[in-house]
N, C-alpha and C positions, 0 to 999 in steps of 0.2 A: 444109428447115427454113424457116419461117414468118417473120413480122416478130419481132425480139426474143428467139428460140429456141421461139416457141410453135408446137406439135406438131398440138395439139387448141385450143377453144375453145369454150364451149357458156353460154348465162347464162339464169338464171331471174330474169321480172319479176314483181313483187310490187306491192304496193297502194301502198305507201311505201319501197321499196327493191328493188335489182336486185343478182345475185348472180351471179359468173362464176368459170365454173371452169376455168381453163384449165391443159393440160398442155403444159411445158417441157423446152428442155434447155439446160444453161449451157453455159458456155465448154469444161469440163473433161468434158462429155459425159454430167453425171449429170441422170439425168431427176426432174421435181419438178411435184408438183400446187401449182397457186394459187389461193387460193379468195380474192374481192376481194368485199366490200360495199359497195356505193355507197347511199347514203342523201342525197335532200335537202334540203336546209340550208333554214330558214325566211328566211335573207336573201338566198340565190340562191348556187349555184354548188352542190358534193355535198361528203362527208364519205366518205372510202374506207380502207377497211382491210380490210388482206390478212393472208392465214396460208399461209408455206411449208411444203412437207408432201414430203419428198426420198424414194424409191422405196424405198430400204431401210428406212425408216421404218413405212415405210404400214400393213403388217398389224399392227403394235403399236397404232398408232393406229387402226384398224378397229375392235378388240377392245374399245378402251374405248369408242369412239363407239357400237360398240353395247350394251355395258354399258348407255354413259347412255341411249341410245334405249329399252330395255325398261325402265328405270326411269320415264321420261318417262312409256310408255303407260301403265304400269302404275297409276300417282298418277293420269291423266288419266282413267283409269277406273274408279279410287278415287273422285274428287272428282265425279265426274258421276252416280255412284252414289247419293254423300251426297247430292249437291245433288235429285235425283229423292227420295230415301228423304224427306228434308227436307219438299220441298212435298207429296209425298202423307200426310206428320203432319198439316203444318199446316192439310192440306184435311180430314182426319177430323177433327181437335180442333173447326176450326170446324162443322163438321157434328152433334158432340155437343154445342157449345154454344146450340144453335139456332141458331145464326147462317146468314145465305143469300148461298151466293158467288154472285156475277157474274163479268161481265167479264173476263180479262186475268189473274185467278188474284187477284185485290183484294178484300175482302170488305165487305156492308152489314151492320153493327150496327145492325139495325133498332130494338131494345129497349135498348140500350149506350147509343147517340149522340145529342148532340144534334142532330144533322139526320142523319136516319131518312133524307131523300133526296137525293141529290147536285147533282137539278136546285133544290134549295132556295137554292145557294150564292148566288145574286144576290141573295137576302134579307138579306146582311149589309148592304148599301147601304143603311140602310131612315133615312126621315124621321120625327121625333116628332110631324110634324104631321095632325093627325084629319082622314079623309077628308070631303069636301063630303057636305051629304044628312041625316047620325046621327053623334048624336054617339059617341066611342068605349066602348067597355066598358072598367068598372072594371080595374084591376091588369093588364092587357093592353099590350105596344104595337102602335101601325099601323104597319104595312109600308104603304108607297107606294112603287110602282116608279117610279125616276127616265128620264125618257125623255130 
């Protein structure tokens, strides 16, 4: 027997948290899985929590853990369904509304919007004052790029 009655040991590291599973056995000789969370902390130090899981137990608790596991995948492949069925509408809709995707799955309202082009956006910056040379046209403003 191990440090503390542990039999086994084994942990899974993760992006933001580390998971151990280790197998014990107490004082009285009944063997028990420990499943511990570490997580963490954004001020330094971890955040741990454990769940005992005692031998006689176990297949009861299998049974529901895979209940919830088929329900898991099952939603998970629910939702990723919708979310596909979703953007392949929103790419027809925009397709019968003349509209032309680009990019990234984002769409240019070429005839909707008022800026038709995206590289136009530094045109909000614009001064009221008339370029040097001619004077401006009636009911127009001038854009002067600020350097």
């Amino acid at each position: 027997m191990g440090l503390r009655g542990e039999l086994y040991s084994t942990r899974v590291i993760l992006a933001n948290r580390t998971y151990f599973f280790n197998v014990k056995e107490n004082r009285m000789g009944d063997l028990y899985l420990n499943i511990v969370e570490s997580k963490n902390r954004d001020v330094g130090g971890f955040d741990r929590q454990s769940v005992i899981l005692f031998a006689d137990d176990l297949q009861e608790f299998l049974k529901g853990f895979d209940e919830a596991l088929r329900i898991l995948e099952k939603e998970t492949r629910e939702r990723r369904r919708a979310k596909r069925d979703t953007a392949r509408d929103v790419k027809q809709d925009t397709h019968r509304e003349g509209r032309t995707p680009i990019r990234g799955g984002n769409t240019k309202y070429g005839r909707d919007s008022e800026k038709a082009n995206p590289k136009d956006s530094h045109r909000d910056n614009f001064s009221e004052k008339p370029r040097k040379g001619r004077p401006p046209r009636e009911g127009r403003r001038v854009v002067v790029k600020k350097r």
